[in-house]
C-alpha beads as a LAMMPS data file, in Angstrom:
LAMMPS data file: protein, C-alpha beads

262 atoms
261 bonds

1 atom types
1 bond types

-500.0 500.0 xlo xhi
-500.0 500.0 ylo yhi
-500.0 500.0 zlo zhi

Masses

1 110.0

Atoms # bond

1 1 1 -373.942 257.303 293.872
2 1 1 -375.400 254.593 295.960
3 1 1 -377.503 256.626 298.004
4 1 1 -381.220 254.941 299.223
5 1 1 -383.046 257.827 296.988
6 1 1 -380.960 257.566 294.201
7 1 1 -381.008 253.909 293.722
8 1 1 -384.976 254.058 293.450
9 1 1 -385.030 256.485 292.260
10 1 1 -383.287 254.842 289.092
11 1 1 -385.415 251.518 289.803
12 1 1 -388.427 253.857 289.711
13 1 1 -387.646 255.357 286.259
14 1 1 -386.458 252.390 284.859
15 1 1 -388.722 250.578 285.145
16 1 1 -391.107 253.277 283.536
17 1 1 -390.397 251.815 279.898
18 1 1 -391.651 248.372 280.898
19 1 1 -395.251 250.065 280.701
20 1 1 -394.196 249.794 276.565
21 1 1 -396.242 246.791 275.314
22 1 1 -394.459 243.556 274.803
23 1 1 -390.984 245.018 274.659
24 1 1 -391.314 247.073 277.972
25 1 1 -389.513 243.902 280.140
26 1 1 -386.899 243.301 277.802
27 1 1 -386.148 247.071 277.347
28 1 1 -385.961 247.390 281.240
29 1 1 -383.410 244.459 281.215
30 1 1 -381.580 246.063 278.816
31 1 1 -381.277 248.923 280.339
32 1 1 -380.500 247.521 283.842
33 1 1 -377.964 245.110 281.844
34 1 1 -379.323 242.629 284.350
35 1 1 -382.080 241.273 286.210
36 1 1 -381.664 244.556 288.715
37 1 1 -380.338 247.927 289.238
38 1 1 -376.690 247.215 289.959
39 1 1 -373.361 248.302 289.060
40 1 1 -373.461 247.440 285.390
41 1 1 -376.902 250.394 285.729
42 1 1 -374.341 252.699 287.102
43 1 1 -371.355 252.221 284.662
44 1 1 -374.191 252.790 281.802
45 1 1 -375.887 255.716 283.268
46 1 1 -372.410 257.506 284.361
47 1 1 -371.377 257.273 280.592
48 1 1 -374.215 258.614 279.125
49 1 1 -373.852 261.606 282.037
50 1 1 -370.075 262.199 280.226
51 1 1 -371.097 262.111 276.738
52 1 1 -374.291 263.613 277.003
53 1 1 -372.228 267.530 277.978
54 1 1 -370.213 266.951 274.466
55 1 1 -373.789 266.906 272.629
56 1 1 -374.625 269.604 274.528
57 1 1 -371.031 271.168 273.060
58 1 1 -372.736 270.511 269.435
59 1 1 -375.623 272.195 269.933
60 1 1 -374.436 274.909 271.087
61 1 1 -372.385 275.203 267.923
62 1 1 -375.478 274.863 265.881
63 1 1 -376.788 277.085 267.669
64 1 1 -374.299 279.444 266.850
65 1 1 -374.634 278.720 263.350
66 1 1 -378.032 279.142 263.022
67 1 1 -377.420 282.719 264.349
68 1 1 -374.617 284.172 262.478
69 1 1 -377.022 282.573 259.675
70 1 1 -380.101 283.942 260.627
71 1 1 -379.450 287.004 263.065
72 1 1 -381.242 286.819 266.453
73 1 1 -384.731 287.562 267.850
74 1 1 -385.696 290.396 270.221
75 1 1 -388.129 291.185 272.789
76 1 1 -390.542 292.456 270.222
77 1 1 -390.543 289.814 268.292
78 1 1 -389.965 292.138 265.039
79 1 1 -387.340 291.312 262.215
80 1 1 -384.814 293.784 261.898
81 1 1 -385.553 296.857 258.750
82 1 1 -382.032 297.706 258.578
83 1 1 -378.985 298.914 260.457
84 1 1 -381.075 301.316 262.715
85 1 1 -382.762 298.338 264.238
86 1 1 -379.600 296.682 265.045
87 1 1 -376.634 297.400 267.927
88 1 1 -373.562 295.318 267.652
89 1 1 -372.748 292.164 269.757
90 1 1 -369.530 294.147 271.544
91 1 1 -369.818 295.764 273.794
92 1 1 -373.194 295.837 274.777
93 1 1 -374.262 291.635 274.811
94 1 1 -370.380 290.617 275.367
95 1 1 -370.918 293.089 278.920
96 1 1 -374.997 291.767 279.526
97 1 1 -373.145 288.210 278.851
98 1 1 -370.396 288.690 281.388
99 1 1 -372.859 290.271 283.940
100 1 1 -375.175 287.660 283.375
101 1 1 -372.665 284.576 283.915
102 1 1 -371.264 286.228 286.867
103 1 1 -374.732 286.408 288.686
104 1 1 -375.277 282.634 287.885
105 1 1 -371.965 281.965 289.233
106 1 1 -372.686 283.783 292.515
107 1 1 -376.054 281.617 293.209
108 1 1 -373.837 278.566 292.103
109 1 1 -371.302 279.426 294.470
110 1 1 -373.810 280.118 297.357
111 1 1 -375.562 276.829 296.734
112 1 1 -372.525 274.529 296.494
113 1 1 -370.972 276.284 299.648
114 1 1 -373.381 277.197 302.008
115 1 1 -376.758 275.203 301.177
116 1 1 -375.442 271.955 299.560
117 1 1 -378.474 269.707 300.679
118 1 1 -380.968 272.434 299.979
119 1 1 -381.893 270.904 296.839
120 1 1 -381.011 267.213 297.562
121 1 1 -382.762 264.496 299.896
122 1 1 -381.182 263.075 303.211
123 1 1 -382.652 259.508 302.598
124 1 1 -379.676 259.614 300.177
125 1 1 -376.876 259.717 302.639
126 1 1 -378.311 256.295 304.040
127 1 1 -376.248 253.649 301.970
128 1 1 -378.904 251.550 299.257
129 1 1 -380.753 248.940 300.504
130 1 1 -382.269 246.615 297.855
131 1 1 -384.533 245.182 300.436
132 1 1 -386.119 248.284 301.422
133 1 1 -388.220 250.931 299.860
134 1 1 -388.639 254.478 301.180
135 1 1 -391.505 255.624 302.276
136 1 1 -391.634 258.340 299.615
137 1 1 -389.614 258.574 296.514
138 1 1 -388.612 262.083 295.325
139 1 1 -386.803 262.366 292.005
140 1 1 -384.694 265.796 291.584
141 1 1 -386.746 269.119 291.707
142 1 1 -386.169 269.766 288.088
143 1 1 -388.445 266.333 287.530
144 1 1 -390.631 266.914 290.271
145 1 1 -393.910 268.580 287.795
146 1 1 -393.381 265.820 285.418
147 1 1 -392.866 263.136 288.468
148 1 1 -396.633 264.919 289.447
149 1 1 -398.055 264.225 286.054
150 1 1 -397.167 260.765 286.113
151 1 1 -398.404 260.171 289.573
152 1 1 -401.893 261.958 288.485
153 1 1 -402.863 259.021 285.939
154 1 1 -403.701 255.841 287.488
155 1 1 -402.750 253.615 284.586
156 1 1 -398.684 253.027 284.647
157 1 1 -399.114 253.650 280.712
158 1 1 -401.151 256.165 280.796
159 1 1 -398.753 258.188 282.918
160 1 1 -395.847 257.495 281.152
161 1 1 -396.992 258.359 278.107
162 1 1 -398.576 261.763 279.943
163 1 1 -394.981 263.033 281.062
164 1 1 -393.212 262.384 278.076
165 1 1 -396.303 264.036 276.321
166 1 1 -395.866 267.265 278.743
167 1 1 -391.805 267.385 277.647
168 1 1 -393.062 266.715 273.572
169 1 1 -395.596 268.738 273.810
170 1 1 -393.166 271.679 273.767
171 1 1 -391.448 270.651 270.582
172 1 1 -394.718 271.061 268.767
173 1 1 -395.611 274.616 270.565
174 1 1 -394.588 276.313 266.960
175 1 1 -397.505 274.574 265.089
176 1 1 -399.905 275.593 268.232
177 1 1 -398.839 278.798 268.741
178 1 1 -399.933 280.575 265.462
179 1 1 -400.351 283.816 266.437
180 1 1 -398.757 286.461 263.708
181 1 1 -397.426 288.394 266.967
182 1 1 -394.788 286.640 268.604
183 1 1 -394.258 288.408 271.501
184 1 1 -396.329 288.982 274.324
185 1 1 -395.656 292.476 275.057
186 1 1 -398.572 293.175 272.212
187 1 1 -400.788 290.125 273.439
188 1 1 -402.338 290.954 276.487
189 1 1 -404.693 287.589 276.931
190 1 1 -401.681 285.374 276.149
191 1 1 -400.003 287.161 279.103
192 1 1 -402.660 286.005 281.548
193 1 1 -402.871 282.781 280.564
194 1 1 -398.880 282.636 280.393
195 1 1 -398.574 283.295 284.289
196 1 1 -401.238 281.648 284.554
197 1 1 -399.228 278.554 283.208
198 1 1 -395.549 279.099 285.325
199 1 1 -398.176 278.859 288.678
200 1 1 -399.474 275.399 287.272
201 1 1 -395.621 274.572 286.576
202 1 1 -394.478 275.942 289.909
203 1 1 -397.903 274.027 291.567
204 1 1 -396.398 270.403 289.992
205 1 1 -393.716 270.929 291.467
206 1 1 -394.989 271.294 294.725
207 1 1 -397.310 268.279 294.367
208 1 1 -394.623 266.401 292.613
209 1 1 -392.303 266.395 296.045
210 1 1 -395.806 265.522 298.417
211 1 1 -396.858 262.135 299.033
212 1 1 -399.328 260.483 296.195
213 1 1 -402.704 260.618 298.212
214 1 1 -405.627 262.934 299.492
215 1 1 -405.962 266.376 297.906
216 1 1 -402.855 266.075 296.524
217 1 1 -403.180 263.702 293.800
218 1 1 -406.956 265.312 292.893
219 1 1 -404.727 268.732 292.309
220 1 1 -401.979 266.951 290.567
221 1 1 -404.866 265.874 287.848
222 1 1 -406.088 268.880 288.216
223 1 1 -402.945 270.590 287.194
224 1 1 -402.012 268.317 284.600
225 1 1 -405.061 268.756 282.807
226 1 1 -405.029 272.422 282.885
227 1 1 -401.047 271.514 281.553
228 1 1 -402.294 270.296 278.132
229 1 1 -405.515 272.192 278.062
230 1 1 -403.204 275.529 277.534
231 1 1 -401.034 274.024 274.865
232 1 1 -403.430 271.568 272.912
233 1 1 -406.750 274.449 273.277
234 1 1 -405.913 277.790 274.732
235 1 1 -403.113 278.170 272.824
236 1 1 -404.281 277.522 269.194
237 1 1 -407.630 279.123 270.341
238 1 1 -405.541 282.692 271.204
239 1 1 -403.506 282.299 267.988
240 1 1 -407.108 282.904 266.709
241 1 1 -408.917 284.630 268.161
242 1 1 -406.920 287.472 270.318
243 1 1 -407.044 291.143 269.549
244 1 1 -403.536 292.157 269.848
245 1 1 -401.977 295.768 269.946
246 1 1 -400.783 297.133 267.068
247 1 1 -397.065 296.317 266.346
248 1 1 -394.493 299.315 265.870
249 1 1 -393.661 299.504 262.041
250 1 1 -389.860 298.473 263.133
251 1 1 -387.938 297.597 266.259
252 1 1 -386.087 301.107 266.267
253 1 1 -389.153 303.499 266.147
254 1 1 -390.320 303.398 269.552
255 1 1 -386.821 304.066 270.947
256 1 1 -386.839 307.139 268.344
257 1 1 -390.439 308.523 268.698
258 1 1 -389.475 308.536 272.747
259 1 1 -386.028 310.290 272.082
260 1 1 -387.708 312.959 269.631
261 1 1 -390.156 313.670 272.450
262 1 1 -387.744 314.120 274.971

Bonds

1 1 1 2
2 1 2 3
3 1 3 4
4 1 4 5
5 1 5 6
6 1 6 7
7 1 7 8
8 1 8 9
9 1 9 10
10 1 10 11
11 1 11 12
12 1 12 13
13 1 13 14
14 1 14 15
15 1 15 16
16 1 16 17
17 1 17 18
18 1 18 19
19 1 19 20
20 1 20 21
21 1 21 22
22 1 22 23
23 1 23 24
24 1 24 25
25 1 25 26
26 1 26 27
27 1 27 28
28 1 28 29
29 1 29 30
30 1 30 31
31 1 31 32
32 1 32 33
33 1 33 34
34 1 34 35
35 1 35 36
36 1 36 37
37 1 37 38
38 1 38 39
39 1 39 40
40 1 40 41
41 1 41 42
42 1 42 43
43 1 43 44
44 1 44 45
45 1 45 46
46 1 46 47
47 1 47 48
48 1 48 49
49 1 49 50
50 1 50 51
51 1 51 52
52 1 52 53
53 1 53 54
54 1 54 55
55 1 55 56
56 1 56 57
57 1 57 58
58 1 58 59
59 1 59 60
60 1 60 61
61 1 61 62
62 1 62 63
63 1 63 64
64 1 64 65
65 1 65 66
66 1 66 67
67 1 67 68
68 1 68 69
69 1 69 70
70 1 70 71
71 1 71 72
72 1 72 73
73 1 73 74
74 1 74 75
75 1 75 76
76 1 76 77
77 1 77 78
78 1 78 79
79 1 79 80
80 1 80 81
81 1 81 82
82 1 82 83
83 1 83 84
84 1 84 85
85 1 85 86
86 1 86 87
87 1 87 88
88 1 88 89
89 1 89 90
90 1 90 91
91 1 91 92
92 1 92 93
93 1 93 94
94 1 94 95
95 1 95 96
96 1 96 97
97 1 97 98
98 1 98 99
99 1 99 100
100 1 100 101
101 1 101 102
102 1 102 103
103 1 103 104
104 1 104 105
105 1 105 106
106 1 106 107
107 1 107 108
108 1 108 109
109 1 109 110
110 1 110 111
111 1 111 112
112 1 112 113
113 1 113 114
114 1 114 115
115 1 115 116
116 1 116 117
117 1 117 118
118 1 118 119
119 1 119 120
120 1 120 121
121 1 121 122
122 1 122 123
123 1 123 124
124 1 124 125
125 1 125 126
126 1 126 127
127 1 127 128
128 1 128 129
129 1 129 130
130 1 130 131
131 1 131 132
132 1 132 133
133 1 133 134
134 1 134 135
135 1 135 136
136 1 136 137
137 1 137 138
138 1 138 139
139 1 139 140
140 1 140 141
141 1 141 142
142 1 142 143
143 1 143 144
144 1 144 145
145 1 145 146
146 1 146 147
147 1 147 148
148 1 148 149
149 1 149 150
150 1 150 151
151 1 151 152
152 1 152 153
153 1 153 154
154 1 154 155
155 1 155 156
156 1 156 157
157 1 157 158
158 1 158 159
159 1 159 160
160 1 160 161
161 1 161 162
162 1 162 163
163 1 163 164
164 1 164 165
165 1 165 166
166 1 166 167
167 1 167 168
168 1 168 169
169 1 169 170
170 1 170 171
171 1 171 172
172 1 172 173
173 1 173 174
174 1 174 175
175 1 175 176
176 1 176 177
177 1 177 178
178 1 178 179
179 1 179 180
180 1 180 181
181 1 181 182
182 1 182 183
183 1 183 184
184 1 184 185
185 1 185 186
186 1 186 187
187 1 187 188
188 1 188 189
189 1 189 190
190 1 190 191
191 1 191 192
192 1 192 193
193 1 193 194
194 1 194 195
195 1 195 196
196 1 196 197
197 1 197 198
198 1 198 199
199 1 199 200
200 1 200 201
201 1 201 202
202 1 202 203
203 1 203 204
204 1 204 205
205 1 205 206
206 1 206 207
207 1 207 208
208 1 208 209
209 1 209 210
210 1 210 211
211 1 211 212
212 1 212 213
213 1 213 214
214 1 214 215
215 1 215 216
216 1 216 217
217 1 217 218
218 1 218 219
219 1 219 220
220 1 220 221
221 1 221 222
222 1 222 223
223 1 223 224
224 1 224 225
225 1 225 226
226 1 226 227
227 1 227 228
228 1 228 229
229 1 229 230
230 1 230 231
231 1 231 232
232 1 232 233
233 1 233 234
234 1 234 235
235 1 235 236
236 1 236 237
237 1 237 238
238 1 238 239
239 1 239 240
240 1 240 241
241 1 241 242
242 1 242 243
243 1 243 244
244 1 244 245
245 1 245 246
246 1 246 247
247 1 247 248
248 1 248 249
249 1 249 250
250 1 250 251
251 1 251 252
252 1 252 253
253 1 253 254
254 1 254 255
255 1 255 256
256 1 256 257
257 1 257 258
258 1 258 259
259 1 259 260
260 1 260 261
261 1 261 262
């Protein structure tokens, strides 16, 4: 755990809340549970890494919940009419489940066994050295468009409060989204502008691993604002203003109206 990238990489995001007015310092210190990143930092973050899977565990029971409660969605994005528009969960999910887990397993296994530093740094295999910062620090890929956004702003508040705005963003996307048609087979617009989106994602990425100068931090602002510009205006504006197709009367009658032709 006391690899070069990983220890500044904690010192990096750290040290993130001390942007936070008045409190930031005193939160950092907290945090640290000293004046640095040292092995009280490591004990803290390691047991929030083991409890955080067991509040995974309970959402995943809610989850569960909420379904046996409120049935499941579809690609269509139509409630269910009856008991023609329904299939039971065995066999037919239990055997997509098992095929699905098994094909997740086999990229697991590949990656652990035969390309375990594909997705790593090797900085990190030299042993932590307070006294000397990398060149370049890269968190994880699965930070790296959010590590982009906060490099694009250059305030330190500013571009804290930017990523955290690009993860709660999301948790809004309900209110902005508020189209009648939910799924995107019947909107083609919001299909453009949805690829459109996963090549600005996959783009932050890419900037989020390069080096914070030249053309690469004028696309990382440029990718960040087209970021919020789909959520905060496209997406409201669509949920407006789109001329969808029209929506089959229930989830069952296409599958029937193709079977009676046949």
């Amino acid at each position: 755990p006391w690899g070069q990238m990983s220890f500044w990489g904690a010192t990096v995001i750290t040290n993130l809340f001390s942007a936070i007015p008045f409190v930031g310092e005193s939160i950092v210190t907290w945090l640290w549970g000293g004046f640095s990143v040292d092995n009280s930092t490591l004990n803290r973050f390691f047991s929030l890494h083991y409890l955080l899977p067991f509040v995974i565990a309970g959402v995943v029971i809610l989850h569960i919940v909420a379904l046996h409660r409120f049935g499941s969605n579809n690609p269509i994005g139509i409630n269910a009419k009856g008991p023609q528009d329904t299939i039971s969960f065995h066999p037919y999910y239990t055997i997509k489940d098992v095929v699905g887990i098994a094909m997740f397993l086999l990229l697991l296994a590949m990656a652990v066994f035969f390309f375990p530093n594909a997705m790593g740094h090797p900085d990190n295999y030299i042993p932590a050295n307070p006294m000397q910062t990398p060149a370049h620090i890269v968190p994880e890929w699965y930070f790296l468009p959010f590590y982009a956004i906060l490099r694009a702003v250059p305030d330190k508040l500013g571009g804290v409060l930017m990523m955290f705005g690009a993860i709660a963003v999301l948790f809004v996307l309900p209110w902005l989204d508020r189209s009648p048609v939910r799924s995107a087979r019947f909107r083609p617009v919001f299909r453009i502008f949805f690829w459109l989106l996963i090549i600005d994602a996959v783009l932050l990425g890419y900037l989020g691993a390069k080096p914070a100068e030249g053309i690469y931090v004028i696309l990382s602002r440029l990718a960040t604002a087209w970021y919020f510009l789909h959520f905060l205006v496209i997406l409201p504006l669509l949920g407006v203003f789109e001329t969808t197709k029209p929506l089959p009367k229930s989830i069952s009658e296409p599958v029937l109206a193709t079977a009676k032709g046949a």
